[in-house]
C-alpha positions as CSV (number, residue, x, y, z in Angstrom):
1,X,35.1,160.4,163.9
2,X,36.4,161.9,160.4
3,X,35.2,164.4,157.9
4,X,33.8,161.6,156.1
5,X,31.8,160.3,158.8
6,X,30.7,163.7,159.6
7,X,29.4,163.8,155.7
8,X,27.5,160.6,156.0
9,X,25.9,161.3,159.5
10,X,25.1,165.0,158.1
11,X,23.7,163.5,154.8
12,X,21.4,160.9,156.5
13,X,19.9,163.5,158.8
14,X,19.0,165.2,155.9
15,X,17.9,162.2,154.1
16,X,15.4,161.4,157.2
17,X,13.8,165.6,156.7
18,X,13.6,165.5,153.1
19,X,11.5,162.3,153.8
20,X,9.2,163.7,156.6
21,X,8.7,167.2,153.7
22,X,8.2,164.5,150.9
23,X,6.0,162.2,153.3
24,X,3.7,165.5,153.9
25,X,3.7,166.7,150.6
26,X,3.0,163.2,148.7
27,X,0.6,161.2,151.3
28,X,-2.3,161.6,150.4
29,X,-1.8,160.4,146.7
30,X,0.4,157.4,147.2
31,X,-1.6,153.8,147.4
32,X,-0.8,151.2,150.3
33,X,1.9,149.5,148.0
34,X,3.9,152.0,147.3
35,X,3.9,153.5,150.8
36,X,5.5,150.2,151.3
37,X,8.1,149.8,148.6
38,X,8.9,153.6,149.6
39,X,9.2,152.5,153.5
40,X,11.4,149.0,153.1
41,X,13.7,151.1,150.5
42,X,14.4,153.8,152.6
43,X,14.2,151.8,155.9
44,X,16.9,149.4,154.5
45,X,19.4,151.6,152.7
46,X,19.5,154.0,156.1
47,X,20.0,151.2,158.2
48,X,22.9,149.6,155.9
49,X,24.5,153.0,156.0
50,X,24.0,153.5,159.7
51,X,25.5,149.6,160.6
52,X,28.4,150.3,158.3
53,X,29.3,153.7,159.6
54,X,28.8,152.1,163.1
55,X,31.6,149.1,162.2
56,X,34.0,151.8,160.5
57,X,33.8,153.2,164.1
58,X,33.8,150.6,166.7
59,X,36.4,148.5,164.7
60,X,36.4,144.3,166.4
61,X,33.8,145.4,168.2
62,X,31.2,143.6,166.8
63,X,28.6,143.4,169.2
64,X,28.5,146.9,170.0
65,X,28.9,148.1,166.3
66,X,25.9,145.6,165.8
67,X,23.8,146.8,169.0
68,X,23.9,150.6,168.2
69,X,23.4,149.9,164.3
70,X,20.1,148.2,165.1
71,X,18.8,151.0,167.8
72,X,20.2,153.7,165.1
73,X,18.9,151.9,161.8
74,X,15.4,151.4,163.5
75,X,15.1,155.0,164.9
76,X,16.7,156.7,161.6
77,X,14.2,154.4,159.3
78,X,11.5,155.0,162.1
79,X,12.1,158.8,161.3
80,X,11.9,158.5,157.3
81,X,8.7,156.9,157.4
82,X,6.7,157.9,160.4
83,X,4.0,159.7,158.6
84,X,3.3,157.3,156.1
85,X,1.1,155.4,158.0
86,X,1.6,153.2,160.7
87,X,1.7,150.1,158.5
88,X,4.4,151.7,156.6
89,X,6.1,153.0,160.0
90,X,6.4,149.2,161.1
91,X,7.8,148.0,157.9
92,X,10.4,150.7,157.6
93,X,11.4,150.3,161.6
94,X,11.9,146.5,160.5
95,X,13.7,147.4,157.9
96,X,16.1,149.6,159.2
97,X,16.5,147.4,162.0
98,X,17.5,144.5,159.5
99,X,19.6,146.9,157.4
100,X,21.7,148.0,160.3
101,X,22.6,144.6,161.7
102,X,23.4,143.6,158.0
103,X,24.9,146.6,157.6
104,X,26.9,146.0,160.7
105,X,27.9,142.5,159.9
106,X,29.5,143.3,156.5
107,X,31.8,146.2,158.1
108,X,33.1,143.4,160.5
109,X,33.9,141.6,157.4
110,X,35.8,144.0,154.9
111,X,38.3,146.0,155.1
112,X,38.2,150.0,156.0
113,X,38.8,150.7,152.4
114,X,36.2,148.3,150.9
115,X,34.0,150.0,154.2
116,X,34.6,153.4,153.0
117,X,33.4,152.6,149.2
118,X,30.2,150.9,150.6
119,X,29.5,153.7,152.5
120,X,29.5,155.8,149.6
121,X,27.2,153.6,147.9
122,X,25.1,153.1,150.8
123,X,24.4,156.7,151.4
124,X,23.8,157.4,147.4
125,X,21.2,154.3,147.9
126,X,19.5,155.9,150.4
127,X,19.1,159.8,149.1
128,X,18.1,157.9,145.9
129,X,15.0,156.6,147.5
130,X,13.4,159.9,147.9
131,X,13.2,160.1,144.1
132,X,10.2,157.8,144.7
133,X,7.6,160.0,146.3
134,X,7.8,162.3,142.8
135,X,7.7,159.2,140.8
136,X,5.1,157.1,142.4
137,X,3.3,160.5,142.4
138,X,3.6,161.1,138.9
139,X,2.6,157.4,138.2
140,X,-0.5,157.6,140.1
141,X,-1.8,160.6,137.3
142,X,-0.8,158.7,134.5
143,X,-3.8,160.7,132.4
144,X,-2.0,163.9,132.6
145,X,0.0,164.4,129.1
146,X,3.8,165.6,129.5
147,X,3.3,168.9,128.4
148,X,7.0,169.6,126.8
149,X,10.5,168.5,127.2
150,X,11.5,170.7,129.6
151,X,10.1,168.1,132.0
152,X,12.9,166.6,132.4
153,X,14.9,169.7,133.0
154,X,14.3,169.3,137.0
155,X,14.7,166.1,137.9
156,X,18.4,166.3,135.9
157,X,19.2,169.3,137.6
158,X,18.4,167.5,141.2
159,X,20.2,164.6,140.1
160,X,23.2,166.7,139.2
161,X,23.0,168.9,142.7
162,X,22.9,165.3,144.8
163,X,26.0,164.0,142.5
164,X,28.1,167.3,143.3
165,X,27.1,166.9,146.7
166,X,28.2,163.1,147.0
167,X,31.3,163.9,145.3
168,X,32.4,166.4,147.5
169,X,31.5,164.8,150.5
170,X,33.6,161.7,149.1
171,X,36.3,163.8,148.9
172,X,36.8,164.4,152.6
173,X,37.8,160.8,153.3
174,X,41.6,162.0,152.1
175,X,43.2,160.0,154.9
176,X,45.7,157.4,153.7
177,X,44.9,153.9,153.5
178,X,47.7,152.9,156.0
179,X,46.2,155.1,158.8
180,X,43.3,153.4,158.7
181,X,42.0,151.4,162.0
182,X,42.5,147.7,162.0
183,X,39.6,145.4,161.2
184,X,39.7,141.7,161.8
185,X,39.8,139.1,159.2
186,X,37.2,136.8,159.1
């Protein structure tokens, strides 16, 4: 397992406990719909990321890679949405479970290189979905004026503080493309 892969495993966990903070602090004023958009978003993009990660790993071995995405995608997804509701907790399960077999599938199917840029998507996808607990928050009180600019001051600063930390985790894939494990073509 590289640096990189160390960086994606490291930034999902985190992804799952921001989640379970956000779930606690947000539940109560989210309706049933957007518990669900919240669940099959997060549920989806972890288990994509999960299934890839598990391909880059267990290179032609796609039935293991696929088998441990699904157990991983489910209990990672399972983890981000547990305390929304059990609804919600079945949707996201689903989805992750979906995601990481998907997810699984494509890494059979591209190269390590193309692997390691959908990775790096995959993993902004999924810290990108806890923006929605503040936004479907802030949506829900709709008759609150925005008091001044500087409202926009903290959500650029987060966005700016998840960017730095994408980027330097990016960086730690430095090993060069002919070292890289063989996949099949398909």
């Amino acid at each position: 397992m590289s640096d990189f892969h160390v960086f994606i495993l490291v930034a999902l966990l985190l992804t799952v406990i921001s989640s379970f903070l956000l779930t606690r602090k947000f539940c109560d004023s989210l309706s049933h719909s957007q518990r669900m958009v919240i669940s099959m978003l997060s549920g989806t993009s972890v288990g994509l990321t999960v299934g890839l990660m598990a391909s880059t790993l267990m290179p032609g071995g796609l039935y293991l890679s696929t088998m441990t995405a699904i157990f991983a995608g489910a209990l990672f997804a399972a983890g981000c949405t547990g305390k929304l509701g059990t609804v919600s907790l079945i949707e996201g399960l689903i989805a992750g479970l979906m995601g990481g077999m998907m997810g699984a599938m494509l890494g059979e199917m591209i190269s390590y290189a193309e692997s390691i840029v959908f990775l790096k998507l995959f993993i902004t996808l999924s810290i990108s979905s806890l923006l929605l607990y503040p936004v479907f928050f802030h949506a829900s009180h709709r008759e609150e004026p925005i008091p001044s600019g500087k409202w926009l001051l903290k959500p650029f600063l987060v966005f700016v503080v998840a960017l730095v930390f994408l980027f330097g985790g990016s960086l730690l894939d430095a090993a060069p493309m002919n070292e890289q494990p063989f996949h099949q073509n398909h």
